[in-house]
N, C-alpha and C positions, 0 to 999 in steps of 0.2 A: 181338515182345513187347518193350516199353518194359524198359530196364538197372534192376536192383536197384537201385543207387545214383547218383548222380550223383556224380562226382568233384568236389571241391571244392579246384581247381586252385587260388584263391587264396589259402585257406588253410593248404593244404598248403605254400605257398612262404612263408609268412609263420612257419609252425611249422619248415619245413628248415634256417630261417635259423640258427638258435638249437641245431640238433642238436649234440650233441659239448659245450655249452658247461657241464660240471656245475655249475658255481658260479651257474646262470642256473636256478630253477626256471620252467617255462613251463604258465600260468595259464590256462585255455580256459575261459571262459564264456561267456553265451546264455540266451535263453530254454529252457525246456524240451521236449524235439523238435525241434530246433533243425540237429541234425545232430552236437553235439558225440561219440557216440561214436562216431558212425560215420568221423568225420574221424579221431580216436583209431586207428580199425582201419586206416583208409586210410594212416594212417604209419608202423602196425607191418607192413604190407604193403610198402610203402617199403623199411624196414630190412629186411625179409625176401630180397627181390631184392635187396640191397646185402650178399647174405652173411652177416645176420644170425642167428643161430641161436633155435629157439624157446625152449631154455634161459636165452636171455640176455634174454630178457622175460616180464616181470612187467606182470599188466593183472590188475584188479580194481576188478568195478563194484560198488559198495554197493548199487548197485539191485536188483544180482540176487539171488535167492532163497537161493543159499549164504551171503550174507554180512546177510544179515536180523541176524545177532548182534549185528553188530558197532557197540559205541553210543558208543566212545569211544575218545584214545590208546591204550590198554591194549588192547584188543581189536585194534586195527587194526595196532600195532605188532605185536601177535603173530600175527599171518598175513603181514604185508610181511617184518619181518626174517629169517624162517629162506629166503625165498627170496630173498634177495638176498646174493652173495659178497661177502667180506670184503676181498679187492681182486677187481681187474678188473671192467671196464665193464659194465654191463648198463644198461638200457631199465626204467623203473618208471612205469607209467599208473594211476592214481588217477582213477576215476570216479566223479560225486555224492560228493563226497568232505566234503562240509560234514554227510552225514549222520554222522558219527563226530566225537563232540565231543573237542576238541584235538589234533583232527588237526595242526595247526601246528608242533606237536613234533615228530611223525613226519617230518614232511616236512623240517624241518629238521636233524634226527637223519642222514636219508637225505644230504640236503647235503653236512652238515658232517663225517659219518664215512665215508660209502661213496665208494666212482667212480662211483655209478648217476648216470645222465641222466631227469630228473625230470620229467612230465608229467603234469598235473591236469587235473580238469575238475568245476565244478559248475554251477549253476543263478539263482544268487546272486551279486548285485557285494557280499557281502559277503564274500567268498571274499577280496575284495581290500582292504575298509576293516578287515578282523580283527586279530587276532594276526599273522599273518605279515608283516606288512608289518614288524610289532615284531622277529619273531625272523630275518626275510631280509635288512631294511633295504635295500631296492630291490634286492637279488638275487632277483629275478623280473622275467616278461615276461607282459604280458595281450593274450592275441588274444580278442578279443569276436567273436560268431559272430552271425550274422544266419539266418531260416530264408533259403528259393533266392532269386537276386535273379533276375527276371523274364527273364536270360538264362539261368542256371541250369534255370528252370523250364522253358522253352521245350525246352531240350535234351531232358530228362527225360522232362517228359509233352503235350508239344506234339505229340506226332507230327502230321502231317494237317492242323495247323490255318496258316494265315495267319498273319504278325503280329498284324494287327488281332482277329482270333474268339482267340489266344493270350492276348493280353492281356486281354480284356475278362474268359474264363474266368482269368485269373491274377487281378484286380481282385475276386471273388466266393470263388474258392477260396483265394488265397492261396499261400505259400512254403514253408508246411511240409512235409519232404520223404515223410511217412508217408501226406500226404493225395493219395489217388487220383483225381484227377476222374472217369477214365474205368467210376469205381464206381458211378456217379449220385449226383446230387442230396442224397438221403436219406441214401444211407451217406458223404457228405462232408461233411454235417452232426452227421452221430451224431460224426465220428469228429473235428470241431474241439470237437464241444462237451467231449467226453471230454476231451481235450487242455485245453481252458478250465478243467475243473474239477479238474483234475490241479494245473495250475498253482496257482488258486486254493485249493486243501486242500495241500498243501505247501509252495509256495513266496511264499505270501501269508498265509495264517491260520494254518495250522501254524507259522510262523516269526510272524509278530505276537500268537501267545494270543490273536485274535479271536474272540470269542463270536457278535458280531452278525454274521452273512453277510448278512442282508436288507440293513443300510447298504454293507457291504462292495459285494453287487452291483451295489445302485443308484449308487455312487460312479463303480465304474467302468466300470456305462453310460453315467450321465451323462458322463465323460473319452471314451469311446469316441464316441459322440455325437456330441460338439463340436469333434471334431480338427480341427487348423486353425484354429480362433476361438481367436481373446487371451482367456486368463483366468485374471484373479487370485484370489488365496486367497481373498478375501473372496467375489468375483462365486461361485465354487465353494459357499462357507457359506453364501451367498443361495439358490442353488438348490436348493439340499439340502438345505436345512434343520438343521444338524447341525452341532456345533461345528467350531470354526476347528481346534483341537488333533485333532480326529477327523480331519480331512479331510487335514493335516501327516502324521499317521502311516501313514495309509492310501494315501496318493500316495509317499513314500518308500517303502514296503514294495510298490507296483507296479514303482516304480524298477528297485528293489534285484531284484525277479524277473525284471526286464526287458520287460517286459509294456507301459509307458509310458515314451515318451520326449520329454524335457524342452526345444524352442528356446528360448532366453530371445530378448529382441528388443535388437536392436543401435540404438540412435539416431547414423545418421551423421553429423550434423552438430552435437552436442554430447555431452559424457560423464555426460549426466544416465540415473540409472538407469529402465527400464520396468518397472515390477512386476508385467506382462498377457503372460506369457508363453505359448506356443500348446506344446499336448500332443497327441505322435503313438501310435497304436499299433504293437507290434512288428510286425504281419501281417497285412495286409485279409483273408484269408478269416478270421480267429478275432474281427475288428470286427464282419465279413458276421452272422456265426453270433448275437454279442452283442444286437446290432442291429439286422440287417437291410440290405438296398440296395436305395435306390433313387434313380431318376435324380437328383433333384437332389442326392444325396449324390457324385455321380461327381465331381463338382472338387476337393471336399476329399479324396476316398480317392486320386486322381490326386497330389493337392498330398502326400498321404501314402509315396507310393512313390515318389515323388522324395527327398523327404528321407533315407527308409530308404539311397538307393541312395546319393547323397552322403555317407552314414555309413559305408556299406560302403567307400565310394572312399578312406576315409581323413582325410574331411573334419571340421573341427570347422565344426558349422550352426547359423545366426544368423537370424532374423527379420529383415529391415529396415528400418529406419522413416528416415527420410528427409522431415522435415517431417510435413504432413500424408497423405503418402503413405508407400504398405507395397512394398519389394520382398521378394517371397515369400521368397528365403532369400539369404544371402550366405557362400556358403562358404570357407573360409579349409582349403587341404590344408596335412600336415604339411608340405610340400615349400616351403611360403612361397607367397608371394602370394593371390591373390582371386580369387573369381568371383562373378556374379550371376544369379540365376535368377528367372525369371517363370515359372508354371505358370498353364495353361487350358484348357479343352475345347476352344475352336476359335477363329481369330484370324478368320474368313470376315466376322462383322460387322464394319464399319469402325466405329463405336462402340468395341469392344471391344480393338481392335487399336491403337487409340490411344491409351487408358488405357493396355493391358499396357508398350507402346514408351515413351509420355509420361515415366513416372518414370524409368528409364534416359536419357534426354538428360536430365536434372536432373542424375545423377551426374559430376562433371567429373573422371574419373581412366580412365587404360586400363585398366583389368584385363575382362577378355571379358562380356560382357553375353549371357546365352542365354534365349530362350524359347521354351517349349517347351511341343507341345501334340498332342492327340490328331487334330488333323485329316491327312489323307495327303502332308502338302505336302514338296516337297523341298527340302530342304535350300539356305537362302542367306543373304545377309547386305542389311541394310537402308546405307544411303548412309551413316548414323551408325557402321557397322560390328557393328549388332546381329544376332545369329546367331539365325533363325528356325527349327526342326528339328522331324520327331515324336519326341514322346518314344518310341517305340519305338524307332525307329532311334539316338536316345542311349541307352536301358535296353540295346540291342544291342550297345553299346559300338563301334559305326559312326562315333563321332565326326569321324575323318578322311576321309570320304566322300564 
């Protein structure tokens, strides 16, 4: 029988970094079902094998049904502070915590007067455009959480399957770690689309005072849709029908739930701005469930989980435009330098294979040039030095291979 959870090694290292450092509150958001409390539990399991005591932690999720009360500082303060000592260290987890208005006090309260080591989590990048940025002044740290990245998933619920039958089920069902494939069909749809409307009635209309859900939907099937196609605010109020100021409010408040994520496009060869920028969704099975798949949809959901996984890797991701020609993303890690990426379903047509390669010999700088595609080919490099791979085998993180 497939593990409860999947261990989420890379965020656990990314959250251990910061342990011990009181003056640092650390930020966790995500989508919603995302994994964020489960990663929560997997760190106080951490601290638990490090000798920690259950005493010396404090974890309360507003989600859950005892704390339904609780609607603001006042409320929230008064259930955190009698459990927290007046010195000595203790562990404090703050879950959905945006549901409790002015929380930012507390949390700074907790800062500035306790030894507690401070751990949040909500659903919302507004968690981090709020108040606290005002009352922290950059004492915080933001791990963004992604749902499974296709090796995540594989680990999880791939038992049995290939690479190839792995993926193509990850491409329909998607990352989210509650969704079962092995449930069929039917209950892996009931169970994104519940997830979809969770999102959408909380952390979309509930936080916007949106009345109209009918434009709300259609907005953001039309976004889910057309992932990967350039498009600007305008081409959006063309298709839709529906003011320009609607369609602003509605696309940030996807943002802001994480639901939609934003390439602007890079022009390489001048610093003139694009204003056609291309929108991903957080997770192809909840596109799947919106939408639908079908074959010709596989390039763009392909070109879509690439991007995801360069987000995960750390990378800030660029569209590229390079004259009249697009290279799919151009990623830039915190770590400095470049990369470039081509995504396609199969490089077998020679047509096909020399458009993807063509714009890369345009490019005149080394930084690594990769394309990558679902056909089975192994892994090599073209005479220009372009790196040809399955994207599985790069989603596997095989890169050195």
């Amino acid at each position: 029988m497939a593990q409860r959870f999947v261990v989420r090694k890379g965020y656990l290292s990314k959250i251990s970094a910061f342990r011990d450092k009181t003056d640092i509150v650390k930020v966790v958001t995500g989508v919603r079902r995302c994994g964020k409390s489960t990663l929560m539990l997997q760190f106080m399991d951490v601290l638990k094998k490090d000798g920690v005591s259950e005493k010396e932690i404090v974890h309360i999720n507003l989600e859950e049904p005892e704390y339904f009360d609780v609607k603001d500082a006042g409320d929230l303060a008064g259930i955190v502070f009698p459990m927290v000592p007046k010195t000595g260290r203790c562990y404090v987890f703050l879950d959905e915590i945006q549901r409790a208005e002015g929380w930012e006090r507390v949390v700074n309260s907790l800062v500035s007067g306790t030894e507690a080591d401070v751990y949040i989590a909500g659903s919302n990048a507004h968690l981090l455009s709020s108040e606290l940025s005002t009352y922290l002044a950059g004492r915080y740290v933001s791990i963004d959480m992604l749902p499974l990245s296709f090796a995540e998933w594989k680990e999880f619920r791939g038992e049995g399957l290939d690479n190839t039958a792995a993926f193509y089920r990850y491409m329909t069902c998607g990352g989210f770690p509650g969704v079962d494939p092995s449930m069929g069909d039917v209950s892996v749809k009931s169970m994104l689309r519940d997830m979809y409307a969770s999102i959408v009635k909380w952390d979309i209309a509930s936080r916007g005072q949106i009345r109209n859900m009918e434009e709300l939907d259609r907005l953001m099937s039309y976004l889910m849709h057309n992932i990967g196609n350039p498009m600007s605010l305008n081409s959006i109020v063309e298709g839709m029908g529906v003011s320009r100021d609607l369609v602003d409010k509605y696309i940030n408040l996807m943002k802001e739930a994480f639901v939609i994520y934003r390439a602007d496009r890079y022009d390489m060869r001048s610093s003139a701005l694009n204003p056609s920028p291309k929108y991903y969704v957080v997770d192809p099975g909840l596109r799947d469930m919106a939408v639908g798949f079908s074959q010709k949809d596989a390039g763009r959901v392909l070109e879509n989980i690439v991007y995801l996984e360069l987000i995960r890797r750390g990378c800030t991701v660029q569209v590229g435009k390079y004259g009249a020609r697009e290279i799919d993303f151009v990623a830039s890690p915190t770590t400095g330098g470049r990369g470039y990426y081509q995504v396609c379903l199969s490089m077998n047509d020679e047509d096909t294979a020399e458009r993807e390669l063509s714009v890369f010999r345009s490019v005149k700088d080394s930084f690594p040039k990769t394309v990558l595609t679902l056909d089975p080919v192994v892994r090599h490099s073209t005479d220009e030095g372009i790196v040809i791979m399955s994207v599985t085998e790069w989603l596997l993180g095989r890169t050195d291979r």
